[in-house]
C-alpha positions in Angstrom: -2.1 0.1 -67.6 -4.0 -3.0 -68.4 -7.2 -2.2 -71.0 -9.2 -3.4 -68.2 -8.0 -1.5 -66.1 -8.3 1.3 -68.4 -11.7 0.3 -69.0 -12.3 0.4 -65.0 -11.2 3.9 -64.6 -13.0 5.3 -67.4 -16.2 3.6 -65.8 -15.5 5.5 -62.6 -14.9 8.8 -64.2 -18.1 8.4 -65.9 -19.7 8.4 -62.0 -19.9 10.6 -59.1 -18.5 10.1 -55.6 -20.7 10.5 -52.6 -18.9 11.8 -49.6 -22.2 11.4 -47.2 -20.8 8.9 -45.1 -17.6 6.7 -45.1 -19.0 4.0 -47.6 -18.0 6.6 -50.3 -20.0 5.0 -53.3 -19.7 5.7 -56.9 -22.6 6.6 -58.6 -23.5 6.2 -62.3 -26.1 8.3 -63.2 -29.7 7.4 -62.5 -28.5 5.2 -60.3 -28.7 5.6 -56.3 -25.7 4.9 -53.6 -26.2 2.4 -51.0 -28.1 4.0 -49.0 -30.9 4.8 -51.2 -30.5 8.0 -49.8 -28.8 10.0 -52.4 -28.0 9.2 -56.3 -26.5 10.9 -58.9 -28.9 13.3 -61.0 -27.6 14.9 -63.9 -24.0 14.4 -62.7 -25.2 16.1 -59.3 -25.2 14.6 -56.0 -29.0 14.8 -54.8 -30.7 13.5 -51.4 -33.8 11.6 -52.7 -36.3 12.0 -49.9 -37.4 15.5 -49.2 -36.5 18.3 -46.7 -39.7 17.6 -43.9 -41.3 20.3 -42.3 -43.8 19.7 -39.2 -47.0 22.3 -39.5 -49.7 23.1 -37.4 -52.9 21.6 -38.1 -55.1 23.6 -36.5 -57.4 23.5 -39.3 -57.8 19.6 -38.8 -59.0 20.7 -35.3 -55.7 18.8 -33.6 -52.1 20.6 -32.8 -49.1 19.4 -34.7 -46.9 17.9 -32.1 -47.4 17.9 -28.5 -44.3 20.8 -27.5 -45.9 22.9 -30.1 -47.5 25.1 -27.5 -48.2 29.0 -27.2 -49.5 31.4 -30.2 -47.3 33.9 -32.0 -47.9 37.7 -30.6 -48.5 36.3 -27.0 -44.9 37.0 -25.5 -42.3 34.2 -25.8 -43.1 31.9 -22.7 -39.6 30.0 -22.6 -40.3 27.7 -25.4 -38.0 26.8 -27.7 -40.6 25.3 -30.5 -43.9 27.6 -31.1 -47.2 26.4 -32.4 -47.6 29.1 -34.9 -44.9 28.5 -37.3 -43.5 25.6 -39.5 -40.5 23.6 -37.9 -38.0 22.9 -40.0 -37.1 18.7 -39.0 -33.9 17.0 -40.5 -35.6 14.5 -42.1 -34.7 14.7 -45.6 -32.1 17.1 -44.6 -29.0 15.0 -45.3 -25.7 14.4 -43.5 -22.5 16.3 -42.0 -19.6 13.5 -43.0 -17.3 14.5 -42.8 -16.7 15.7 -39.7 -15.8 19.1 -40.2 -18.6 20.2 -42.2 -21.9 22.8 -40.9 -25.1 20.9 -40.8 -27.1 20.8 -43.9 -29.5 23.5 -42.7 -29.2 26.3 -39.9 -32.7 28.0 -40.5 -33.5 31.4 -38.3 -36.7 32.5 -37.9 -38.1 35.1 -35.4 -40.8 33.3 -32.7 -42.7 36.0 -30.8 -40.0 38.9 -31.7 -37.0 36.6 -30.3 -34.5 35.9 -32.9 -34.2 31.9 -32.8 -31.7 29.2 -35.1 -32.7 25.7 -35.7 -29.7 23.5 -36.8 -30.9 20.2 -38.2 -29.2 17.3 -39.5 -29.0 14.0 -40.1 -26.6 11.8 -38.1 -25.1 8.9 -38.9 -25.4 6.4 -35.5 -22.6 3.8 -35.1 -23.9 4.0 -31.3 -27.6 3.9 -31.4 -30.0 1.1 -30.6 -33.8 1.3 -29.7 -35.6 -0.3 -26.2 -38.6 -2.2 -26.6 -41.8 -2.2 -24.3 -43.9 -4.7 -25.0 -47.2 -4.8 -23.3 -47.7 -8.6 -22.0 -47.8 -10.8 -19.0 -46.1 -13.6 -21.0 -42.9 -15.0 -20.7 -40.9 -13.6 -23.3 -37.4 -14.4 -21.9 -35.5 -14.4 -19.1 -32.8 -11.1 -18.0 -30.2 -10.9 -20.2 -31.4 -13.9 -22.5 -30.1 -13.2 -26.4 -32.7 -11.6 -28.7 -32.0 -12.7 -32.3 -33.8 -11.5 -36.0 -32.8 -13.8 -38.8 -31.2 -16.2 -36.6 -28.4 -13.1 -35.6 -28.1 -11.8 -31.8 -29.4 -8.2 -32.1 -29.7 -7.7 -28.3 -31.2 -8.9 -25.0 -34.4 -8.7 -22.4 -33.7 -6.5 -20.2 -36.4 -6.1 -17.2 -40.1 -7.3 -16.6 -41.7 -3.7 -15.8 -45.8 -3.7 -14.4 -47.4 -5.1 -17.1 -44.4 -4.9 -19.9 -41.6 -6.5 -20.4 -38.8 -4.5 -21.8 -35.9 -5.3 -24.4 -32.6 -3.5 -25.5 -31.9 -4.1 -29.1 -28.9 -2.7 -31.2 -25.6 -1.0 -30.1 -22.1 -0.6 -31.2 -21.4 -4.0 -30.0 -23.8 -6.1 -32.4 -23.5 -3.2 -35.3 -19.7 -3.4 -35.4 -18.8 -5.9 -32.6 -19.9 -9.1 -34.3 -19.6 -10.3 -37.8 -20.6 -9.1 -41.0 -24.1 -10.9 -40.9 -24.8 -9.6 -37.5 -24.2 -5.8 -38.1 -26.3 -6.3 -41.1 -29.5 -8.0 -39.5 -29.3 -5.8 -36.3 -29.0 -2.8 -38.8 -32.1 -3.4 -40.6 -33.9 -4.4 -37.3 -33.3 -1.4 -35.9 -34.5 0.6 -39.7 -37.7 -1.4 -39.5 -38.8 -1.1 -36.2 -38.0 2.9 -36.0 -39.3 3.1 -39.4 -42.9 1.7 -37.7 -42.2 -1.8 -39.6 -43.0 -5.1 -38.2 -40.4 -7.4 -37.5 -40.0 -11.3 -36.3 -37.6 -11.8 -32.7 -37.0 -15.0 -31.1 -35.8 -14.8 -27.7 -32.8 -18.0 -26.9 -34.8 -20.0 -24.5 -38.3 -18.2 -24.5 -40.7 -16.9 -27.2 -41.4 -15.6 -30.6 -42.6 -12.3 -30.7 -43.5 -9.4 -33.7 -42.8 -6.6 -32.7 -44.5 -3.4 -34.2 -44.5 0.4 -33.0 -48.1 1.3 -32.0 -49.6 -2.5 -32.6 -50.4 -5.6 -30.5 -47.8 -8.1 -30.1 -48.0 -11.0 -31.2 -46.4 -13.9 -28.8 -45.9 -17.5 -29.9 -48.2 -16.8 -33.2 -51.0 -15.5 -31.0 -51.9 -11.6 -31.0 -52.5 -10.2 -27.4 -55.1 -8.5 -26.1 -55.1 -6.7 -23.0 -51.8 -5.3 -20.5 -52.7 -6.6 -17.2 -54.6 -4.6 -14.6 -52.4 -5.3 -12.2 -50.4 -7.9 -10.2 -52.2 -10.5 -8.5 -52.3 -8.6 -4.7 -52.8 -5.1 -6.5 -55.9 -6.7 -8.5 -57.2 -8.1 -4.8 -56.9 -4.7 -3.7 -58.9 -3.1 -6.3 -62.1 -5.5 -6.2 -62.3 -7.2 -3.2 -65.2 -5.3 -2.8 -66.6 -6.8 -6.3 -66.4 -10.5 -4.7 -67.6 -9.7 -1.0 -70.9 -11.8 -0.8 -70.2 -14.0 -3.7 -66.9 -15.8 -3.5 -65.4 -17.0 -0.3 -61.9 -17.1 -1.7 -60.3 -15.4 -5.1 -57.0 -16.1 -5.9 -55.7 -14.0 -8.6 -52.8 -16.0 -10.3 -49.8 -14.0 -11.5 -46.4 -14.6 -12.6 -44.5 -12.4 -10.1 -47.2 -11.7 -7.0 -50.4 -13.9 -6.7 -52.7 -12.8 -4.0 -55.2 -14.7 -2.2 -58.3 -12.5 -1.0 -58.9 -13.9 2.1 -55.4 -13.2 3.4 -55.2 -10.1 2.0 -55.4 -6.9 3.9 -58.6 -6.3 1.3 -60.1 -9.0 2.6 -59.6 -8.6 6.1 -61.2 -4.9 6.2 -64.4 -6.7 4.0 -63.7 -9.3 7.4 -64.0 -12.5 4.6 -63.4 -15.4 7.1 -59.8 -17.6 6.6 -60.8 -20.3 4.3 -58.3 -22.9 4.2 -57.4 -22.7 0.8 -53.4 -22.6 0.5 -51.4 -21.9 -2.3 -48.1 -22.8 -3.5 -45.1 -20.6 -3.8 -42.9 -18.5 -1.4 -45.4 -16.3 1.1 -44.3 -12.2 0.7 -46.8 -10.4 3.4 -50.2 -11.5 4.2 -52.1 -12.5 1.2 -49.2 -12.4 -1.8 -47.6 -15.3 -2.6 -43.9 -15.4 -5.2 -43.5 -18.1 -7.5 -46.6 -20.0 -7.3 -45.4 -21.4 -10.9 -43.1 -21.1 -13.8 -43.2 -18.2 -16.2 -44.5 -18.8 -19.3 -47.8 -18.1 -21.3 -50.2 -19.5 -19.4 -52.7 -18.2 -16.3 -51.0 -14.8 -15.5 -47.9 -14.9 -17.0 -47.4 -18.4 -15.4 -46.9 -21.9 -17.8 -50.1 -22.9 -15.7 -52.7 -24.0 -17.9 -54.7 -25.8 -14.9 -55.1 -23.1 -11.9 -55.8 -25.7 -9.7 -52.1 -27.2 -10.0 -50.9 -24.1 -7.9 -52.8 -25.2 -5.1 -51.9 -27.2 -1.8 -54.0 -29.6 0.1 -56.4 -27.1 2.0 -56.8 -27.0 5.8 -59.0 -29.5 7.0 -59.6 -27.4 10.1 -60.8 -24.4 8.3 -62.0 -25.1 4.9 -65.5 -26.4 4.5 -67.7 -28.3 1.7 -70.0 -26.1 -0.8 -67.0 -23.4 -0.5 -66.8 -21.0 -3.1 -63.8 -20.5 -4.9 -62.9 -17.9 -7.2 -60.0 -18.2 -9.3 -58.9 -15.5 -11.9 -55.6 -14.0 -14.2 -54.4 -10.4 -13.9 -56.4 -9.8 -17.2 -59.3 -11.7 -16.7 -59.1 -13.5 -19.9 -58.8 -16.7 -18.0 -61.2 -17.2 -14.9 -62.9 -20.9 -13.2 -64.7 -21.1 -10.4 -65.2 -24.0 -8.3 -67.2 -25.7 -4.8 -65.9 -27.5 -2.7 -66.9 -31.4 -2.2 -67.4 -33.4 0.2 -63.7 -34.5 0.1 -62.6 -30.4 0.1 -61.9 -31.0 -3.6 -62.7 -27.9 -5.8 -64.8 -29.1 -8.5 -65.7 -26.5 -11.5 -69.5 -25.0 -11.4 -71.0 -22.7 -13.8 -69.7 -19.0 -13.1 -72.4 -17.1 -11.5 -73.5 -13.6 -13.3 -72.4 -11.7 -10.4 -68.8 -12.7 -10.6 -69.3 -12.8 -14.5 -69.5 -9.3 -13.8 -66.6 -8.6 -11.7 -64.2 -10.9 -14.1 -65.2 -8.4 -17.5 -64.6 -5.3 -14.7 -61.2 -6.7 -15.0 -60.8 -6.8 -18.2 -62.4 -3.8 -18.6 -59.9 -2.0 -16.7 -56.9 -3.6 -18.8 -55.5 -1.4 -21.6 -54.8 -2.7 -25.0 -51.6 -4.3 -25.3 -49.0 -2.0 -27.3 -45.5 -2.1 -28.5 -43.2 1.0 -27.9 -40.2 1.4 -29.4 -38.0 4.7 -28.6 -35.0 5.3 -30.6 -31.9 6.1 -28.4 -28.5 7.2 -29.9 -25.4 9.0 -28.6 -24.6 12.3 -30.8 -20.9 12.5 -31.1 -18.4 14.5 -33.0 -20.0 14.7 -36.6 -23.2 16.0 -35.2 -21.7 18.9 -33.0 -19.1 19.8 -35.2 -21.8 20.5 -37.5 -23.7 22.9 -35.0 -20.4 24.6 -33.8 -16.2 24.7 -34.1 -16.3 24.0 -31.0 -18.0 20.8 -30.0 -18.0 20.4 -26.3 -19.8 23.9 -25.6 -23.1 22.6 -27.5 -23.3 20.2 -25.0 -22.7 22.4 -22.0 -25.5 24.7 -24.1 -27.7 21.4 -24.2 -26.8 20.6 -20.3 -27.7 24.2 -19.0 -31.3 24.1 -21.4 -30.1 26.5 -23.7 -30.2 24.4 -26.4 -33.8 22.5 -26.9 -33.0 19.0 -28.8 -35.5 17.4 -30.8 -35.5 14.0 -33.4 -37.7 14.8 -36.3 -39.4 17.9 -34.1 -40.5 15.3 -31.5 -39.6 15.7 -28.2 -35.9 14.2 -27.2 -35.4 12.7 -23.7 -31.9 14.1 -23.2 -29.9 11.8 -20.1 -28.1 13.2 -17.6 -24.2 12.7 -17.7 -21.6 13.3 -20.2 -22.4 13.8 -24.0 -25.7 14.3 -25.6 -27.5 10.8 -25.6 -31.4 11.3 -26.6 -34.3 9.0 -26.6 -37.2 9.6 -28.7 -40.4 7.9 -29.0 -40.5 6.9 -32.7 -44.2 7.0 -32.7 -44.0 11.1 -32.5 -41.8 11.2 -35.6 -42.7 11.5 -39.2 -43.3 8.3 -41.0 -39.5 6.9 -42.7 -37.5 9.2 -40.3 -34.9 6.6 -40.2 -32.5 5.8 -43.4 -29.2 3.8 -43.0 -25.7 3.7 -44.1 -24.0 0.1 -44.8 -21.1 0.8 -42.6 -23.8 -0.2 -40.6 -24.9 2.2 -39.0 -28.6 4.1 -38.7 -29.2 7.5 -40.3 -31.5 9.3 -37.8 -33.0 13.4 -37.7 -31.3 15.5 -34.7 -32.5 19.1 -34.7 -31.3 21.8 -32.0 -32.7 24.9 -31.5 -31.8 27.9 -29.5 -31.8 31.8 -29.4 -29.6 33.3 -32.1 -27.5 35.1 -29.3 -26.9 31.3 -27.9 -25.7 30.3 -31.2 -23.3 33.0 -31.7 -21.9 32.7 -27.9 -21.4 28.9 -28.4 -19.2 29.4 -31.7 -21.9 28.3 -34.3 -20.9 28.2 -37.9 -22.8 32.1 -38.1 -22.0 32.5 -41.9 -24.4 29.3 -42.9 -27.5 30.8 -41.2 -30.1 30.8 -43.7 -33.6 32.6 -43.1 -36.6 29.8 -43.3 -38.1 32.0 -46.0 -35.2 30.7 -48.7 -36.4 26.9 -47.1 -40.1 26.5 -47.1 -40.1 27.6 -50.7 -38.2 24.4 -52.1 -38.7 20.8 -52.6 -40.3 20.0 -49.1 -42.4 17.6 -47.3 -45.3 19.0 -45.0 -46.6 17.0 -42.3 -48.9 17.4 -39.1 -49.1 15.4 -35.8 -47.7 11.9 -35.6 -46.3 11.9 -39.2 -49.7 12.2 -40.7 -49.1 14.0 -44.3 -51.0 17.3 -44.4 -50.2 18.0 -47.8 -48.6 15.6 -50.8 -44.7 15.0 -50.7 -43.0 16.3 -53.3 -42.2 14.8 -56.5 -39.1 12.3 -56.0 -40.5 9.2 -56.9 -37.6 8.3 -59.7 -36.9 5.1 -60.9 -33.5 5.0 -59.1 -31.0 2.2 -59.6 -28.9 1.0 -56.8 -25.3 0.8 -56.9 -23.3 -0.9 -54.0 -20.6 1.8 -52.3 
């Protein structure tokens, strides 16, 4: 053997090998793994972040997370999560790679005399991506368009929704389909924005939006304000009665359906007269109108910036000088109103008070515009081989609502189907639920709970059952509703190193 080589292997003898996931770093000690998730203390393998445990905060005058329901001593009333006791999460728990091991932590506690097990741990998620709703009537993109971060595709737009427009980030395919680059950036996308963390899209032949969980987003460098009312015939429908006396038309321009108030079957029950103002676009049913005008970010979701470019020459027969014309967006942030001339031109006028009034209504009734992200992943082998020996029977046990799943002791959605694919709403996690491991893949907190009994049918790993007693008494991490700390995290703030794996 070479001396370099000899001076190679005695470097790696000097560290410690992390078996956590298959990256398999050495560690030198003091220094961390990849990951920054674990590092080598002492010549012991050590998870950095603490154990998290969710607790009620009934003293705060709020409850700790929204399934937390029912009072210890009241008779067990189905659920699987009681308000009256801590909940052990798997954030900070660590993971089950390889494949064969028991999860980190199967905690049994007794809720309301029933003898229950909670098996938490933290899965590593090749398939795993997060969907985006972002409140907004602007153009974003069109279906299917390429959403990139750094310049990398890390997913697509998938559907305009009322009011949102939704996008589907991640997946196997960008995390291990593409190159090197591409599994990087859509890995780290993915950490930020289920980590709550802001980050910069661009959408291939639309907009530039940041995206944050529980923030405004902001389109094209401009923050928005308000999620629209409604479309433009729904909006008709809910104030014609606002305009009746003081407008003779309202057209309420929208991307998808603009609706014009005298055609509308609002406006014939208020019996406003035809008007002879006609509008652009493909005619649905009486009084909505498709694609008066592009999309884009403009009146309503449209690229108008001028309403009056969606209108046609009026009727001559019908429409009269000194009418009053209304015209308004689906948020009322944009409004003109007009008369009339001699020529049946409309020419702008000051906005009288009374429709000044009915455009802030409106507004008023808009909500605040809001990114969601939800976290959605597919738990495969690792993760039920770490709850039982036999996989397939904890889904069957998840399936028949036996088995309660949770990410970070929020609420999962669990789909229909085969496997156990869950969606969670990273807003009702802890704060930094989310780690990652450079294969890439995203590190993510599964818990499931279920009667003892359940756990024994379904061939659980029995012998690893530990009482919660021996867990609330260590290094932990306490925190009440929506990831707010109730008490300090534990020590862990060391001066790690990193090393690469």
């Amino acid at each position: 053997m070479s001396p370099a080589a000899r001076r190679g292997e005695a470097d790696r003898a000097a560290k410690i090998r992390c078996d956590a996931c298959p990256v398999l770093c050495y560690i030198a000690e003091g220094r961390a793994g990849a990951c920054d998730r674990y590092a080598n203390h002492a010549g012991e393998l050590v998870r950095l972040d603490p154990l998290t445990i969710v607790e009620s905060a009934a003293e705060h005058g709020v409850e700790a997370v929204p399934f937390l329901t029912g009072a210890e001593g009241t008779g067990w009333d189905g659920d699987l999560v009681g308000a009256g006791r801590p909940f052990i999460t798997a954030v900070g728990a660590g993971t089950t790679y390889p494949d064969y091991k028991p999860a980190p932590f199967i905690v049994s506690q007794k809720v309301s005399g029933v003898d229950m097990v909670t098996v938490v741990t933290e899965g590593i998620f090749s398939y795993c991506g997060v969907k985006v709703k972002i409140d907004t009537d602007r153009f974003l993109g069109h279906e299917c368009a390429t959403v990139r971060a750094e310049g990398e595709p890390v997913g697509h737009v998938m559907t305009s929704e009322y009011g949102s427009r939704m996008l589907s980030l991640g997946g196997v395919e960008h995390l291990t389909g593409g190159g090197k680059k591409e599994g990087r950036v859509t890995c780290d996308t993915l950490l930020k924005l289920c980590n709550r963390e802001a980050v910069e899209l661009s959408i291939d032949g639309g907009a530039t939006v940041v995206v944050e969980a529980g923030r405004a987003p902001v389109v094209n460098g401009e923050p928005e304000r308000l999620m629209r009312v409604g479309c433009g015939s729904a909006t008709i429908g809910m104030f014609a009665a606002q305009w009746l006396g003081h407008a003779d038309e309202v057209i309420v321009v929208d991307d998808h359906i603009t609706g014009v108030l005298s055609e509308h079957q609002a406006g014939r029950l208020l019996d406003i007269p035809p008007s002879g103002i006609r509008v652009k676009g493909r005619k649905s049913t009486p009084g909505r109108y498709f694609q008066v005008a592009a999309p884009g970010t403009g009146w309503g979701g449209t690229d108008v910036e001028d309403p009056l470019t969606i209108l046609r020459d009026p009727d001559p027969a019908v429409a009269r000088p000194g009418l009053r014309l209304l015209m308004v967006s689906t948020t009322g942030e944009q409004h003109g109103y007009y008369v009339l001339n001699d020529d049946l031109r409309p020419e702008p006028a000051p906005l009288p008070e009374a429709l000044r009034h009915s455009v802030d209504l409106i507004a008023e009734n808009c909500e605040p515009s809001l990114c969601s992200v939800l976290f959605m992943g597919g738990a495969g082998g690792s993760l039920r081989a770490g709850v039982t020996r036999n996989p397939v029977r904890l889904t069957r046990s998840v399936k028949e609502a036996l088995t309660y799943v949770s990410c970070g002791g929020a609420r999962a959605y669990v789909w229909p189907g085969g496997g156990i694919t869950v969606m969670a709403d990273v807003l009702d996690m802890p704060t930094n639920s989310f780690g990652y491991v450079p294969t890439p893949a995203l590190v993510a907190p599964i818990e499931f709970t279920m009667r003892l009994s359940d756990y024994v049918a379904l061939g659980g790993h029995v012998e690893r059952v530990r009482p919660i007693e021996e867990i609330t008494g260590g290094v932990v991490r306490r925190v009440g509703p929506a990831g707010e700390g109730l008490h300090p995290a534990a020590p862990g703030n060391y001066p790690w190193g990193r090393t690469g794996g």
